[in-house]
C-alpha positions in Angstrom: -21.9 104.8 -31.3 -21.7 102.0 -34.2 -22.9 98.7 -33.1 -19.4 95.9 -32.2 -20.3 93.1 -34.3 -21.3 89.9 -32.5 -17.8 88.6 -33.2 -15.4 91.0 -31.9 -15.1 89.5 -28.0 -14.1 86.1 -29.5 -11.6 87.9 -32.4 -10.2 89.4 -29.3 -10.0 86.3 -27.6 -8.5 84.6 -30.6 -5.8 87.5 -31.1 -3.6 86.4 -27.9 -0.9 84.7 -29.0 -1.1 82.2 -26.1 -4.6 81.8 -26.2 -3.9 81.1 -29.9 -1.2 78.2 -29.3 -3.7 77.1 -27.1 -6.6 76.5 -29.3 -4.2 75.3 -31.8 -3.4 72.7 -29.4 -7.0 71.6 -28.6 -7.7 71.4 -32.8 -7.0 67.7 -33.0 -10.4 67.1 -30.9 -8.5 65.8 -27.9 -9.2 67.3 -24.2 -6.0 68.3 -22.6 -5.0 69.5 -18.9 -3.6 73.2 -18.3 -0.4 71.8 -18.0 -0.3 70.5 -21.0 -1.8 73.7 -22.6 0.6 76.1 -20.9 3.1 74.0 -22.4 2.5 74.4 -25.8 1.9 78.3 -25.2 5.3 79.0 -23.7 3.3 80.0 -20.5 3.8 79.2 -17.0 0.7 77.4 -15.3 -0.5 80.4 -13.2 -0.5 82.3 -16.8 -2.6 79.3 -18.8 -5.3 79.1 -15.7 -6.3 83.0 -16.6 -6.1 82.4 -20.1 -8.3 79.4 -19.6 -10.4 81.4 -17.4 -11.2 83.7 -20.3 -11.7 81.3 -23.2 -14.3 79.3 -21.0 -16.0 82.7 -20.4 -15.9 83.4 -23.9 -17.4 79.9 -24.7 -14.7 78.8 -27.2 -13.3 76.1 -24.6 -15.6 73.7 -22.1 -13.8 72.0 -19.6 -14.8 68.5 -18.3 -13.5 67.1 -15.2 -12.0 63.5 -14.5 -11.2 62.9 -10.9 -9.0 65.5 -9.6 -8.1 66.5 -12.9 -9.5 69.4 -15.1 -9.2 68.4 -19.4 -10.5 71.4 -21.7 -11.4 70.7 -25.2 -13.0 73.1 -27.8 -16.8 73.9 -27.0 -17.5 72.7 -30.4 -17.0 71.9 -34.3 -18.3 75.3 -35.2 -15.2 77.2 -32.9 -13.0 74.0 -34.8 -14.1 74.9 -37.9 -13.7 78.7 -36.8 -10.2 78.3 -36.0 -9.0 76.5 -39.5 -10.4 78.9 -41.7 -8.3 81.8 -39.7 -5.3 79.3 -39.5 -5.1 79.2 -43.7 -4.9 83.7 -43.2 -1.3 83.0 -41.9 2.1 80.9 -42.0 1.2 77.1 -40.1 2.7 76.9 -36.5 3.6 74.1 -34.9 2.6 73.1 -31.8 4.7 72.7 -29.1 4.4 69.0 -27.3 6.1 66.8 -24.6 8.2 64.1 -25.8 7.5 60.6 -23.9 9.7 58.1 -22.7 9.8 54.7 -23.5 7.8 53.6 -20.8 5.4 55.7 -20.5 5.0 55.1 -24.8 4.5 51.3 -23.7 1.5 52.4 -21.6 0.2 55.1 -24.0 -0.1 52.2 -25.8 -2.3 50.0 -23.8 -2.8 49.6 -20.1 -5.0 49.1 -17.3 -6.7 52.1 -16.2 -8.0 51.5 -12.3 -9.5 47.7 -13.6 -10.9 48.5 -17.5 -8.9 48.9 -20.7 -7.7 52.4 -21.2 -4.6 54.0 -23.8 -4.4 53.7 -27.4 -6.3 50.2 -27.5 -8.3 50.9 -24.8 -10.2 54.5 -27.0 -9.6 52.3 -30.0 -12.0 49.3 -29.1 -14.3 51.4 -27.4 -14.5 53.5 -30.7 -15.2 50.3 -32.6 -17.6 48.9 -30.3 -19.4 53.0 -31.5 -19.1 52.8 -34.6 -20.4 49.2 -35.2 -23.3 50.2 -33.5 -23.0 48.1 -29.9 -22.3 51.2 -28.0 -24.2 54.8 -28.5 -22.9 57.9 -26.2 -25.7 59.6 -24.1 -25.6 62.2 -21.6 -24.1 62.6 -17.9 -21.1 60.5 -19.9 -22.9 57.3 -20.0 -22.9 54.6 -22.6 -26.3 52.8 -23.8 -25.9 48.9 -25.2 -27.7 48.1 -28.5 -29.7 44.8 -28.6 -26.7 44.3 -31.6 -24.5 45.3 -28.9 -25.8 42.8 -25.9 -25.4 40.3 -28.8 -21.8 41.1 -29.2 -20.9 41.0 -25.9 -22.4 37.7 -25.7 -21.0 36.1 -28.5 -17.7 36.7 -26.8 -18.7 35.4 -23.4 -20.2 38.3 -21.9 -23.9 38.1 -21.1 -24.5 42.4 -20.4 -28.4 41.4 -18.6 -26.0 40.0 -15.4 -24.0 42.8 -14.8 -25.1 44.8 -11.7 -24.8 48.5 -12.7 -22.8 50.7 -10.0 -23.9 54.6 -8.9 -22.0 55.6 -11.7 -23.5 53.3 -14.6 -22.9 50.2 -15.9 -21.1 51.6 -19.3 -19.2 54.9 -18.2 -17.4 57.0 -20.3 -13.9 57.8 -18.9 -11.6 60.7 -20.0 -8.1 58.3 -20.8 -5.1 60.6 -19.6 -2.7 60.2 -22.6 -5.3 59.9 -25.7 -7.6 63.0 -24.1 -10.8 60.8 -25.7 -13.1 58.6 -23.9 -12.5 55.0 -23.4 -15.3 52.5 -21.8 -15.3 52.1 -17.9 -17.7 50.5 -15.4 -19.1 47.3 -15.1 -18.9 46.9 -18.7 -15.5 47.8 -19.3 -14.5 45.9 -15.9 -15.7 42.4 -17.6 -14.4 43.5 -21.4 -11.1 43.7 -19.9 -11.4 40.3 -18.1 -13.1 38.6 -20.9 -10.9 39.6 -23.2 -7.8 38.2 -21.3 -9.7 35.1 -20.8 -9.7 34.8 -24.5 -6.3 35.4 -24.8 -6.9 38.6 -26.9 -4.9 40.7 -24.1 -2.2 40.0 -21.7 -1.4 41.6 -18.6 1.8 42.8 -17.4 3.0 41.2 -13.2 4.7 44.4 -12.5 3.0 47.5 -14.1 -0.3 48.2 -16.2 0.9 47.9 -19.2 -1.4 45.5 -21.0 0.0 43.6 -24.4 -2.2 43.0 -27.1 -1.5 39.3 -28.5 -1.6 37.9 -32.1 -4.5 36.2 -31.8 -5.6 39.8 -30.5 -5.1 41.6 -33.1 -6.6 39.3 -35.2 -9.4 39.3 -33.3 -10.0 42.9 -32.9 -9.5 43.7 -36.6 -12.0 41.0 -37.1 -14.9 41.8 -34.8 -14.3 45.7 -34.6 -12.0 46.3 -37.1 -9.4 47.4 -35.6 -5.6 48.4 -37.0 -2.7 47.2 -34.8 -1.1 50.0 -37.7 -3.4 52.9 -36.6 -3.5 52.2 -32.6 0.2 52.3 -32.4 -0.1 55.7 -34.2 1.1 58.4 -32.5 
């Protein structure tokens, strides 16, 4: 009997047309709940759990839990980059999302999540505050603090060496519902938030979470983390 090449379990895998829309769904890098993936397959829920079931077996899907919830994401670039080269073999199919209603686009946007800054801003500043360096992601979803970052957060008004770190860290990495990508939570992201309405970079709504980001905001943020009021609105 001729050996099955190494491939052929994840080809199968990758042949379901659900399972396809699926992944297709997932190719933007973002972690999404079965809900939301069942969605964009045509499936029912009960349908996308089995599917799911199979693709984490398979190893082409991890799944990372926030709360109660359940977000799966690809396992990894190599299954990314996997799934583009097959996509070009074929005609482009779109993928099938929920549209959003004003308000809920208004706290996509930017909100409060629990007591830090979560939605569009919220992943926005926190990948600013990565890529400048302040903030590096480590394991068990933590965040370490540069020296160049505890300078930062003290030029601003927030000295990082007075924070009392909780059981879950001082600089968590939280999953934000709409965006599917991590924003900064914990002690850290508790005082950001505050600080940063202090400064009168952010203002908070009386009667939801929605959190506005003011002019002097966004000058601010484009200045110190270079952040696009353009590119954070983006959808």
């Amino acid at each position: 009997m001729p050996e099955i090449p190494d491939f052929a379990a994840a080809a199968s895998l990758i042949a379901d047309p659900a399972r396809a829309l699926m992944l297709t769904a997932l190719l933007d890098g973002r972690a999404l709940p079965a809900g939301e993936l069942a969605y964009a397959a045509r499936i029912s829920p009960q349908t996308a759990s089995s599917h799911l079931a199979k693709l984490l077996s398979g190893g082409l899907v991890s799944v990372e839990t926030e709360g109660r919830h359940r977000y799966y994401r690809l396992a990894g670039g190599d299954v990314a980059e996997a799934l583009e080269h097959l996509s070009l073999l074929g005609p482009e199919q779109p993928v099938r999302r929920k549209a959003i209603s004003g308000k809920a686009r208004e706290l996509r946007h930017c909100r409060c999540c629990y007591d830090h800054l979560a939605g569009q801003v919220g992943v926005a500043v926190t990948q600013g505050l990565v890529e400048y360096g302040y903030l590096v992601a480590v394991a068990d979803k933590q965040f370490h603090i540069t020296a160049a970052g505890a300078a930062w957060f003290r030029s601003i008004g927030l000295d990082v060496d007075a924070l009392k770190p909780t059981a879950r860290g001082l600089a968590r990495q939280c999953l934000d519902w709409t965006e599917r990508s991590h924003h900064l939570a914990g002690p850290l992201g508790v005082n950001l938030l505050s600080v940063m309405c202090n400064l009168g970079w952010l203002r908070r709504a009386k009667e939801s979470r929605a959190v506005q980001v003011t002019p002097k905001g966004w000058i601010e943020l484009r200045r110190q983390l270079g952040i696009d009021p353009v590119s954070s609105l983006a959808a």
